[in-house]
N, C-alpha and C positions, 0 to 999 in steps of 0.2 A: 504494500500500500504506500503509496506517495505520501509524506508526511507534509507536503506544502501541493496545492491544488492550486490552476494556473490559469483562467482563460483570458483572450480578448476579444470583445464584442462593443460598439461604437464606440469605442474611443473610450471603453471602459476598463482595467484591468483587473480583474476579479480576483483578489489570495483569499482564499481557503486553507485555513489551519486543519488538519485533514487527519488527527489522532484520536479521534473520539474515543476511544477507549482507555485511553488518558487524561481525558478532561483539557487536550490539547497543549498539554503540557510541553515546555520547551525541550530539548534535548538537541544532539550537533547536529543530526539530518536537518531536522525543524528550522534548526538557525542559518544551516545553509539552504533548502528553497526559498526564506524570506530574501537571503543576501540575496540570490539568482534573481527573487521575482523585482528587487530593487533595481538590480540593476537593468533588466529589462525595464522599468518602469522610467529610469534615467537615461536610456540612450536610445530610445526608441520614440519618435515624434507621431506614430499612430496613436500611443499610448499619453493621455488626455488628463485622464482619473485615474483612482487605486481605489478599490474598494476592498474591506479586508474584513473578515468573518468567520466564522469557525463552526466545524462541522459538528453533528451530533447537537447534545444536550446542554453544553457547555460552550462558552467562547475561547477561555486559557488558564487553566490553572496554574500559571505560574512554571516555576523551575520542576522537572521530572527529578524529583528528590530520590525516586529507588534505584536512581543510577552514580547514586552516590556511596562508597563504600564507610561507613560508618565505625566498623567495628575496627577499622586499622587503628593506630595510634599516632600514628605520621600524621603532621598538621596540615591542616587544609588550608589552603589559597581559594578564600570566595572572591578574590577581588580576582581573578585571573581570568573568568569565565565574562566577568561585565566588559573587562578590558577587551576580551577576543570576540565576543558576539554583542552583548547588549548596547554595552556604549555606542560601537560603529552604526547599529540597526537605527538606533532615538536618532544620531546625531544626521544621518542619511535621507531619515525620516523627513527632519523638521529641514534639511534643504531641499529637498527636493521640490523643482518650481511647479509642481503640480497638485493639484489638493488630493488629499487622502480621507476615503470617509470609511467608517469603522460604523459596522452593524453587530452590537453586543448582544448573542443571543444565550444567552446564561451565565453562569458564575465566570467573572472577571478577576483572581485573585492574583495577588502577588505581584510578580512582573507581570503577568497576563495583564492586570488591574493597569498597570501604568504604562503597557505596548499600546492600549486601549486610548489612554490620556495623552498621546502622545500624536496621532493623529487630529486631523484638524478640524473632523466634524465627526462628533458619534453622535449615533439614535440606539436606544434600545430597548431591548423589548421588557413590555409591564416585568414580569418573570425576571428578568435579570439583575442581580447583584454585582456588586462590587468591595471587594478585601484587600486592606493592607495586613495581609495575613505573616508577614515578615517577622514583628516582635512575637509570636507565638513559636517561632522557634527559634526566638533569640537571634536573630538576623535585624538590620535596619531597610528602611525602603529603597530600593533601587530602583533601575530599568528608566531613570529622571522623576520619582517620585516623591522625593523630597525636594525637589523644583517644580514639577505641576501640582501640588498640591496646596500650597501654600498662594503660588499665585493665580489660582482657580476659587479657592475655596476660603482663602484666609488661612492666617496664622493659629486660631484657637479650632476651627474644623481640623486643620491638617493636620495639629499636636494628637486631639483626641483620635481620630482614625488611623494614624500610626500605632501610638501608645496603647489603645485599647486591642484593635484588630478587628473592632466590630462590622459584622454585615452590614454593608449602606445597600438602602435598595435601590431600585430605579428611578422610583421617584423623587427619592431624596437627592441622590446622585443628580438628577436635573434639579433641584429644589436650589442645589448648595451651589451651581455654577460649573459643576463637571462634566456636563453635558449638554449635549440641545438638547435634546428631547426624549420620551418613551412615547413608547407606541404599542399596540395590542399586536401579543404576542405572532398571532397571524400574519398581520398586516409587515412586519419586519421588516423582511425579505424585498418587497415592494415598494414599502416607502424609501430602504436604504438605494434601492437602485433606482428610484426616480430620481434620488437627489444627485446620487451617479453621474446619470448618464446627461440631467440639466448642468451638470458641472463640465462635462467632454465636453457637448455641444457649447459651454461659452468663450469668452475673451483666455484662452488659456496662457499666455503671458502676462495679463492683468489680474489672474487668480492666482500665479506665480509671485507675483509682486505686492497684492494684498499678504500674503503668507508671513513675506519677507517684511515689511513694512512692520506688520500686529507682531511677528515674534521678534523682531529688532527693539523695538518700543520697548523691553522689559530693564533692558539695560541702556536706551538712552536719555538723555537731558532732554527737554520740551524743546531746545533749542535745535539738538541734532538730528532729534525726530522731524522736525520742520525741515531743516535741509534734507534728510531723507526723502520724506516727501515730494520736495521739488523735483531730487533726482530721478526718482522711481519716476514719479508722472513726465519726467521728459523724454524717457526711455519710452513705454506707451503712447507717447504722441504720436513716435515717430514711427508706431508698426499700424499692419494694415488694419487691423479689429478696431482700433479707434477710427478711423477713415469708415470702416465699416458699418461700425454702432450710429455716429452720428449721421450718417446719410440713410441707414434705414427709419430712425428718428425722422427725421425728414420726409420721410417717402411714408412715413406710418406703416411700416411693415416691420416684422421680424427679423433682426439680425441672422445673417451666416456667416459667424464666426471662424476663421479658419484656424486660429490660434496663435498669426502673425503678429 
């Protein structure tokens, strides 16, 4: 069985977490068809959108912990595993100039909980939770979860969700700012690919650059972010989707975006 599932259809790039019998738990196959579907997703100009979702019952549980040998006595290196897969996956993530939307269709724990937070649009379904399940075995949050937590949720959410490990549900999870939105359980699958595929079809270099803009902003001055600004919108001036957008404007009709 394929541990990462792959397709593309308009300008959509579908991953499928494809362990369901693990609760999509990470492990090195898993983290290499992410890297692969990455990379397909960064050098390929058919590919528009990512949409990312997990098979079965569950969306990620996190680190496949029984592929860990426990009983040795030899000390462990947990930071080696972030260094070699997690780190590179957030940090690839959050460049890449294309939006990425995440349909959480059950338990989000762990690192799963923050591969989830680390995309740029989730929806999820009523049914699904979300764990920083980490302090329950003595571990802290990773996967950037003591960076989107804090600045999604606040400082006094982020403490207690760490610290305690308690289940957020879905709704809270949108309640608290971790998310857009839940949706009934059904409907998941359909509302995550409308938002999809209205995301290929638009300005896809100016969805690139909103991305860039919103996640620069965390770390700049009003001032810089203003220059940002300037730059980013000079670059968009000059490709064809603005030419596009405002002369269908004009014409009252619908933009076709090519993504120039």
């Amino acid at each position: 069985m394929e541990p990462v599932l792959v397709s593309l259809e308009s300008g959509v790039l579908r991953v499928t977490l494809n362990r369901p019998d693990k609760l999509n738990a990470f492990n090195a196959d898993l983290h290499k068809g992410l890297a692969a579907a990455m990379t397909r997703a960064e050098n390929e100009a058919a590919v528009r959108c990512v949409l990312i979702t997990g098979a079965g019952r569950g969306f990620c549980s996190g680190a496949d912990l029984t592929q860990r040998d426990m009983k040795s006595e030899a000390q462990l290196d947990m930071g080696a595993g972030l260094e070699a897969h997690y780190n590179p996956l957030v940090k690839r993530m959050r460049a890449l100039p294309k939006p990425i939307v995440c349909a959480v269709n059950g338990v989000a724990a762990g690192a799963g909980a923050n591969f989830a937070l680390a995309c740029d649009i989730v929806v999820a379904a009523r049914s699904a939770s979300f764990i920083q399940a980490f302090v329950k075995i003595g571990l802290v949050p990773d996967c950037g979860g003591s960076y989107f937590l804090p600045r999604l949720a606040g400082t006094q959410r982020a403490m207690a969700l760490a610290m305690t490990g308690e289940r957020l549900s879905a709704e809270d999870a949108e309640r608290f700012g971790l998310i857009w939105k839940v949706v009934d359980d059904g409907a998941l699958e359909d509302v995550a690919a409308k938002i999809a595929e209205n995301l290929a079809a638009g300005p896809t270099r100016s969805l690139g650059l909103i991305k860039k803009a919103i996640y620069d902003s965390a770390g700049n001055s009003l001032a810089a972010q203003l220059d940002l600004e300037r730059d980013l919108q000079r670059e968009v001036g000059r490709g064809t989707d603005f030419r596009e957008g405002v002369t269908a404007f004009l014409e009252k009709r619908k933009p076709s975006f090519t993504g120039g």
